[in-house]
MDTraj code that builds the backbone (N, CA, C; nanometers):
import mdtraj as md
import numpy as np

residues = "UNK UNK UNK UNK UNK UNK UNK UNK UNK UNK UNK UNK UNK UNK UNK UNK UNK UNK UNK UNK UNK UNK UNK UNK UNK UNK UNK UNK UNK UNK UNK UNK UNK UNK UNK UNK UNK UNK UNK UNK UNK UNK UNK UNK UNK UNK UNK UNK UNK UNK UNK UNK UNK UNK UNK UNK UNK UNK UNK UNK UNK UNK UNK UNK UNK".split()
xyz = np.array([
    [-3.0787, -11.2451, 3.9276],
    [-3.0825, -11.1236, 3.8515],
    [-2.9669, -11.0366, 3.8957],
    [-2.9246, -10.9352, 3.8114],
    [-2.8101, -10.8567, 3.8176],
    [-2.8668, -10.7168, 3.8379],
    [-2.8664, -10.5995, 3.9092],
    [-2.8877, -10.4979, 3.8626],
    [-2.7437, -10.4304, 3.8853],
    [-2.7810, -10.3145, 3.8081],
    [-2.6376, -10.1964, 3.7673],
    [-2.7153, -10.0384, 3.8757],
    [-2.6825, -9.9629, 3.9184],
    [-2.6843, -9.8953, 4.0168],
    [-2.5676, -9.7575, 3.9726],
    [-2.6061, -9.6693, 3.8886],
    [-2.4956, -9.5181, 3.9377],
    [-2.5439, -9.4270, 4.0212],
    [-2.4774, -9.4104, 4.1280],
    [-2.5063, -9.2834, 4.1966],
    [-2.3615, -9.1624, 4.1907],
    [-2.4265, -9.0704, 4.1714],
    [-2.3894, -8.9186, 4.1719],
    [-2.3441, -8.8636, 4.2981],
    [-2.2076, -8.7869, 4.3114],
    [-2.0721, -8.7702, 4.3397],
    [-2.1614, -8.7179, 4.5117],
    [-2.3070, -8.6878, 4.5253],
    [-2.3691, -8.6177, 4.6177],
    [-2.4548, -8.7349, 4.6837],
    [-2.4736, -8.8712, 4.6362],
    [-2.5090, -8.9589, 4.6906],
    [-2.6557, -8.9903, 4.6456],
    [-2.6869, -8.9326, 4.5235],
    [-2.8152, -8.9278, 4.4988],
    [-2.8022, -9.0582, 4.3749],
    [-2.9292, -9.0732, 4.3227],
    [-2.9689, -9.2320, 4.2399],
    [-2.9316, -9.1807, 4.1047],
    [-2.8545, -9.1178, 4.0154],
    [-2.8338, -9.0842, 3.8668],
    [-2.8938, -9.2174, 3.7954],
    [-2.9163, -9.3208, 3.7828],
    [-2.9796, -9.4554, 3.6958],
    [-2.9769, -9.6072, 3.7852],
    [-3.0599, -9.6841, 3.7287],
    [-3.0865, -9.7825, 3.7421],
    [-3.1241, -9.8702, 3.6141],
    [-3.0515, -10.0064, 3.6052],
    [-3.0823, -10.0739, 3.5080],
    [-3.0591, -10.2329, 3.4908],
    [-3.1008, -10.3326, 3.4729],
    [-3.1348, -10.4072, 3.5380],
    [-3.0304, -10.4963, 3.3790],
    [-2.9240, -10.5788, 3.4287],
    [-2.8333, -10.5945, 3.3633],
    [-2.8653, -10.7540, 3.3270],
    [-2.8822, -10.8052, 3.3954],
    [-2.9414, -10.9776, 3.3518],
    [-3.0823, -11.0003, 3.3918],
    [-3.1815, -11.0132, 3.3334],
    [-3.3081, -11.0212, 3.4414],
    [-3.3322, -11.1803, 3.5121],
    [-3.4455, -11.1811, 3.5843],
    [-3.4841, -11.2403, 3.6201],
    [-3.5724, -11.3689, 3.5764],
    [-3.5853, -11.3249, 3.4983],
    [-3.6917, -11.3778, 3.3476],
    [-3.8254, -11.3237, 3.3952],
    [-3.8956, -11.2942, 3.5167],
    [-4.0002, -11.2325, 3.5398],
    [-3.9826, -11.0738, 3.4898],
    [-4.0379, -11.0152, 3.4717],
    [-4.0394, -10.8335, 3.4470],
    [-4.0882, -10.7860, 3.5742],
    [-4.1951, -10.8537, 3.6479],
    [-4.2433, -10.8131, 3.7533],
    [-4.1270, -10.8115, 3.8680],
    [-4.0713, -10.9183, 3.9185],
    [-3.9540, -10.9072, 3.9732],
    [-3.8328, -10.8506, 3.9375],
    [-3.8069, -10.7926, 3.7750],
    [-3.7035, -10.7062, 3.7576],
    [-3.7874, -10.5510, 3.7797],
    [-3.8895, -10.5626, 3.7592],
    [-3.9553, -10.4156, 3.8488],
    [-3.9219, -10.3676, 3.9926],
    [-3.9380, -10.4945, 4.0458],
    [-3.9426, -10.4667, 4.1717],
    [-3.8045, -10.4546, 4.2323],
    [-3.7298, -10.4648, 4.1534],
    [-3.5383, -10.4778, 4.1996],
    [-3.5059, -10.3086, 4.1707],
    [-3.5932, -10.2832, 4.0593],
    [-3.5356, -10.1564, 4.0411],
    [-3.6294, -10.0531, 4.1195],
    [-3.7604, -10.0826, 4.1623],
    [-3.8205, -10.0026, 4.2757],
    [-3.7571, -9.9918, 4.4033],
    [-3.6814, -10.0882, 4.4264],
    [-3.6308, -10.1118, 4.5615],
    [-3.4928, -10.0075, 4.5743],
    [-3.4586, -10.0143, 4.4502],
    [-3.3170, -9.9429, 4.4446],
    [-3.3640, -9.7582, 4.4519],
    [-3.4662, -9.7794, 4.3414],
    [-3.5255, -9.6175, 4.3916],
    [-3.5333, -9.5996, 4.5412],
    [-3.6103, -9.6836, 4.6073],
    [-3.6856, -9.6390, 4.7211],
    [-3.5475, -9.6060, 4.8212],
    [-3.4665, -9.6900, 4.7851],
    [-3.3376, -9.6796, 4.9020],
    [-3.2325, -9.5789, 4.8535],
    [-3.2601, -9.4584, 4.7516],
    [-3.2010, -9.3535, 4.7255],
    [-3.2349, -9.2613, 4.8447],
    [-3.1828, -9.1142, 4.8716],
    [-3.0075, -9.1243, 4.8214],
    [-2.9145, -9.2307, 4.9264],
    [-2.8171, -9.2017, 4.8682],
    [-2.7601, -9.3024, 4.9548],
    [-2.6270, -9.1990, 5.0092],
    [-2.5234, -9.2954, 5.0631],
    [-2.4368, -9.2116, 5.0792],
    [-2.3166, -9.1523, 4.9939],
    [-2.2503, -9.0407, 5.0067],
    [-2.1790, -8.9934, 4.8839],
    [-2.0720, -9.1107, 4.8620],
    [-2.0478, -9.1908, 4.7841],
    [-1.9430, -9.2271, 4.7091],
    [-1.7988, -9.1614, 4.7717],
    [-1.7179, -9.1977, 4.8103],
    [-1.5551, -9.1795, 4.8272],
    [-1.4728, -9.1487, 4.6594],
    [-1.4651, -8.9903, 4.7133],
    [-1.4104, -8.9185, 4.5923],
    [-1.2714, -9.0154, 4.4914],
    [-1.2277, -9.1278, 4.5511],
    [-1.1732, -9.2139, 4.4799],
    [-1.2349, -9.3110, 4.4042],
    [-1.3313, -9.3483, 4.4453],
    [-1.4391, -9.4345, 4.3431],
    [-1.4806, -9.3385, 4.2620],
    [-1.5211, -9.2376, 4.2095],
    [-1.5875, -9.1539, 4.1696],
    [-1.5310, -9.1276, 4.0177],
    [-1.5768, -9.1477, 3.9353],
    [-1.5282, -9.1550, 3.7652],
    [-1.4628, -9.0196, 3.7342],
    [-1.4209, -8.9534, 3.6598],
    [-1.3947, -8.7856, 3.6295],
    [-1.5414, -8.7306, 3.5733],
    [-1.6181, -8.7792, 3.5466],
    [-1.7563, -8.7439, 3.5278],
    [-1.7971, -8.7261, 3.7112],
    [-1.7982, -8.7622, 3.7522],
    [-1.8251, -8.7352, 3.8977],
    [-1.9590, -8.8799, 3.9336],
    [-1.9138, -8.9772, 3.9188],
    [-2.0130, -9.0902, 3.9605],
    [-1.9799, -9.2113, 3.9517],
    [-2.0603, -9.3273, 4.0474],
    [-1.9936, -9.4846, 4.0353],
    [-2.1042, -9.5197, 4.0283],
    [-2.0365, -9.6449, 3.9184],
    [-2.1126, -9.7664, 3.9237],
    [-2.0801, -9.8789, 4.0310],
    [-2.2145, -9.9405, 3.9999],
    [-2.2207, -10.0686, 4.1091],
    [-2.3132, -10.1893, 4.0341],
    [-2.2257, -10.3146, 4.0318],
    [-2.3855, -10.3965, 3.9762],
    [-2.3733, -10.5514, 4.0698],
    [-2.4840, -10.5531, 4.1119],
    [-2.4846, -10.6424, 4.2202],
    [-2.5921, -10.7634, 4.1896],
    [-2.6091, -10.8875, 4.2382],
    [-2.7004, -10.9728, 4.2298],
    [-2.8211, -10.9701, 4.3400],
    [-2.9630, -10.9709, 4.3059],
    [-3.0762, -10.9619, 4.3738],
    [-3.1374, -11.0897, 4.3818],
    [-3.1547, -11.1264, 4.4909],
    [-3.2347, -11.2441, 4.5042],
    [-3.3669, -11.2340, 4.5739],
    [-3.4626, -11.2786, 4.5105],
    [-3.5840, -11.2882, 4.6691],
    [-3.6093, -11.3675, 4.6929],
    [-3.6546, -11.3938, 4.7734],
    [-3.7369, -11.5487, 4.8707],
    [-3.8600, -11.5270, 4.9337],
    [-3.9464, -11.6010, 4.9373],
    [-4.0598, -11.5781, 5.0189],
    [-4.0835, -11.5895, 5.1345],
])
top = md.Topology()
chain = top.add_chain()
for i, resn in enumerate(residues, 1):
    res = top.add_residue(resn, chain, resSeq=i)
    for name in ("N", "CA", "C"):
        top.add_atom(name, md.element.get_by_symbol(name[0]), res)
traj = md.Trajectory(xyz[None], top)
């Protein structure tokens, strides 16, 4: 699974959205709970940072048991 990740120029969670799923919903739930839970994060480097004031990120999630 893929999720997409913007956080805001202050390091806080602006969206989450889950860009390829998993084919489960339950496990694309839980990718995007995880991303909540680990807000805020840290501020973004004012060079990554769009003229809107925020970056994206989209990364691959895997779990294992």
């Amino acid at each position: 699974m893929t999720i997409r990740i913007r956080i805001g120029s202050e390091g806080m969670l602006e969206g989450a959205a889950i860009e390829e799923s998993s084919g489960s919903d339950a496990l694309d739930r839980r990718a995007l709970q995880a991303a909540k839970a680990a807000a805020p994060f840290s501020p973004p480097p004012a060079k990554l940072l769009t003229l809107e004031g925020f970056t994206e990120l989209a990364f691959a999630v895997e779990f294992a048991r």
